[in-house]
Structure formats: C-alpha cells, structure tokens
Steps between C-alpha positions, in 0.01 A plus 500: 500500500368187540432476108872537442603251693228160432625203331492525102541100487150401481352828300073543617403451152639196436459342833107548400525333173652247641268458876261509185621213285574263833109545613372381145578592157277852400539817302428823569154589566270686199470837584156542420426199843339754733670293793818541389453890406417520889814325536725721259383781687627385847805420377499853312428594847719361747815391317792678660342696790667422794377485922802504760418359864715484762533249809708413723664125488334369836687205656163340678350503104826333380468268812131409388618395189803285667223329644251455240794332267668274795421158422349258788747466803713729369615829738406832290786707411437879720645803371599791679542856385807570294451177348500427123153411357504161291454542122182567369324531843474861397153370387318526856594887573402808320085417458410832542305726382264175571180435310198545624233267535335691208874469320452131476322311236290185594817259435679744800796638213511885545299649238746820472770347352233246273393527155091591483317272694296342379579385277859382588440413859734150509856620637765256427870579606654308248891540571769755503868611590666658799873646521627525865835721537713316757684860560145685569298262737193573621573559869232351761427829736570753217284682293442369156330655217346319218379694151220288270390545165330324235779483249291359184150320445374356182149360400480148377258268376593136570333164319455352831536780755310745350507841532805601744750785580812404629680758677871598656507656832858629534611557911826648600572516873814722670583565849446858596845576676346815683234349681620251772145343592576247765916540422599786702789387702596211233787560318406272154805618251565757354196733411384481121509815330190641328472391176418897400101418397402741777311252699758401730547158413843345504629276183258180425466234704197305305415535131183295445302414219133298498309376247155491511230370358172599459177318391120530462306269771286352241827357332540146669746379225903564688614530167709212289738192721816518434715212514626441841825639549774305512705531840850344598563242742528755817791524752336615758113466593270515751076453560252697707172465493282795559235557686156771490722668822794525297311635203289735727834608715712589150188701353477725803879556519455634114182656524339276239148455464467289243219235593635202306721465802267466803119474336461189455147537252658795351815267360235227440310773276825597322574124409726422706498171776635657781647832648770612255885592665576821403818590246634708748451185784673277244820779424570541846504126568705460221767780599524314851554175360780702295631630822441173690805316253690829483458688826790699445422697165280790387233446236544764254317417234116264501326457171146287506242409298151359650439185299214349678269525813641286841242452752461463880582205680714339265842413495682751307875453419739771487788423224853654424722402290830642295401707183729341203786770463421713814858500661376356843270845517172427263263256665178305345240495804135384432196420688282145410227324651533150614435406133773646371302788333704842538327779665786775445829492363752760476897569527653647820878669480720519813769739589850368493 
C-alpha cells in the first residue's frame, strides 16, 4: 500500500513543527480559542483519508508546459508518447475530481482540502520534498495514478502571523501497468508489477510531500524575517524574467486559482507590489536550470523551502551550486531577485 511504501525521512509531524518554526516563532494554540477548536476538528477530520484519481500523462499537456518554461528564442522541447516525463512535472496532471466554483474560496484555493474558512482563508505553499525513482518513471502516454492525503495538521498561534494551521499534504503517484492510455503499441520496458494494494498501481514513481500554510485574512503580519540565507558562489546560473503570460500560462497548466498570481488589486489587497510567481513556477524553473548544466542525469531527490515572495517582471536568477560533501550528486539551487534577496532555496540530488 501506498502507506508502506512513503518516505520515513522527513516524518509529517515534525516537518509541521518545523514549516511552523521557519514562518515565525509560535506555540501551540490554547484549546479553549474557538478558532483553533474549528481547526482541531478538521484536522480530527481529514488527517489520513485518502482520494485516488487517475489520468492519463497527455503529451500536448507536457508540451504546454515545454512551452510555458522555454525561455525567449529558445525552441520548446516536444515530447512524444513513450517518452519520460521530467521530474516533478507530475504537478500539472491528475486535477481531478476538480472543484467547483462553489469548492473555491474567494482567494481561488479549493476549500475541500482547506482548514474552515473563514477564518483561515490565506493559502501559502510554503515548501516541501519530492523523491523521483529513476527505475519507475512516469511514462508520458500511460496511465498514472496519484493517491493524496493530509498526513498531519497542527494549530498554531504565531506573535506576528497570528493564528495559522500549517498542514502536510502527502502525494504518491504510480503508473498503472494495466491500463495503456495513449501507449498501446509502445513497448516502454518491462511492465511494473502491482505493488499488491489492489488498486492496480505499479511500484512508486513520485512520493511527495507539501507543506502548507494556513492563515486568517485579517492577519497582515508574514510572521518574523529571518536572516537572509546565506548562498555559495554558484557554478552555474541563469535569469528569466517573468511575465503576467507566463504566470497566467503555468497557473492553468496546474489548475491553480490562486489570485495573487493574475489579480492585480487582489495581490495589492494582500500586501504585496505585484503579481506573486508561484512556488511551483519557481521549482520547475529551478529543476530546468538543474537539467540545463546536467542534461544527462535524473533528479531524484528536490527539497525546498519558500523563503520570500518574487514578483512579476523582474529579473529573477536561478542558482546552483555544489552542496559541501555531496559526492558530485547533492546540489544547492536557489531563486533571488535582482537584489540578491532569495525567494526559494532548496537541495536537488542526481542519479549517478
């Protein structure tokens, strides 16, 4: 079952504590805070109960996002069927079942897998980890089947944030060997075998965990600075500057509604001077750049942690460097703005 086989590295409860201590320092919440009893309850709730969707791994959506992530002048990769899918572009399939637009609060995050709103209505995806198993890829064409569950969520009550749940949505996504979606006639290796669950799925391809962070609307404090981390001198780099088409392009390929990235008042309202990139916009441009110095090995691992908010239509650089005692496979990559403040930062591992 999927259970059996997810990463014990980076156990739920701790990765809370500590998505907890990064945002600002806080403790838990008292228990007699009405607010945060609605919040203990949801997390009574939906901790551990699981959804399974199924899709098959398009090549035209795979192609869309080829696009979206070419820089200017540069030809866009196209894949074909049979293909391997990149890391961590698992992110634009498997949106179903899709919310509503009663299933949306009035940020656009999908109230169904949200803490009670109101009063925690501010969605913040605040960092996570991904494992990609070079010997399981997802296959472009195939069928691929991804199981989600809220793995733990904890009330806190910052100094500066306020109130706030932070959350970890746990994803696991395996090719279903039975079901050939667009593959018939493709011969793509040899066929996994079922991993004995009884849902078909073959051996894990993705294991996923997000951390999330939720906060009441009325809370305008984004919780205690840290010191700016400090990054070495990269090897390899490169800077793109985004765009609202980009920004628009990216949330449509993920099915993200969030309106800090394309309404303009609305990211005005929320504090913020521009149209925020998304995390999952700044990952997947920092996975390319990966792939850009070292186009001939498989990310396996990608660790991140949101830091602070880059904006639209300014330069952004995209940073790797060597991690101190990573054998040639660990990687430092970060995002920063043009002055020098870091947007994400996280550690990438390639195969051998």
């Amino acid at each position: 079952m999927a259970s059996s086989t997810r990463s014990t590295s980076h156990p739920a409860t701790a990765r809370v504590r500590l998505l907890a201590h990064h945002f600002t320092s806080s403790a838990p919440a008292p228990s007699d805070d009405n607010e945060v009893a609605l919040a203990k309850k949801w997390t009574k709730d939906v901790v551990g109960k699981r959804t399974a969707v199924e899709a098959t791994l398009d090549p035209s959506w795979a192609n869309l996002l080829a696009a979206t992530l070419a820089g200017p002048g540069e030809p866009s990769r196209e894949f074909k069927v049979g293909d391997e899918l990149p890391s961590f572009w698992h992110i634009i399939y498997h949106h179903h079942p899709a919310p509503l637009q009663t299933d949306l609060a009035s940020s656009g995050h999908d109230l169904r897998l949200s803490p009670p709103t109101p009063p925690f209505s501010r969605r913040m995806w605040a960092g996570g980890s991904v494992e990609f198993d070079p010997a399981h890829p997802l296959i472009v064409g195939g069928v691929a089947r991804a199981e989600t569950w809220i793995s733990k969520g904890e009330a806190k009550v910052g100094r500066k944030s306020g109130r706030m749940v932070a959350v970890v949505e746990a994803r696991e996504v395996s090719m279903v060997p039975e079901k050939r979606g667009l593959l018939s006639g493709f011969f793509v290796g040899a066929a996994p075998a079922p991993s004995g669950s009884g849902s078909g799925s073959g051996p894990w391809s993705v294991k996923e965990l997000r951390d999330v962070v939720y906060l009441k609307e009325t809370d305008e404090g984004s919780g205690a600075k840290a010191a700016p981390p400090a990054t070495p001198k990269p090897t390899f780099s490169r800077t793109v500057t985004l765009n609202e088409i980009d920004l628009f392009r990216l949330s449509a390929l993920i099915f993200n509604a969030n309106r800090v990235h394309y309404d303009h008042p609305y990211a005005h309202a929320a504090g913020h001077p521009d149209l925020v990139v998304a995390g999952p916009h700044v990952s997947l441009l920092l996975l390319d750049t990966v792939s850009r110095m070292a186009p001939a090995r498989k990310v396996v691992k990608w660790s991140y942690r949101a830091l602070s908010p880059l904006y639209v239509n300014r330069p952004m650089s995209l940073n790797v460097a060597p991690s101190s005692g990573g054998n040639g496979r660990v990687f430092d990559v970060w995002a920063a703005d043009a002055e020098g403040r870091v947007g994400m930062k996280g550690q990438t591992e390639l195969a051998e």
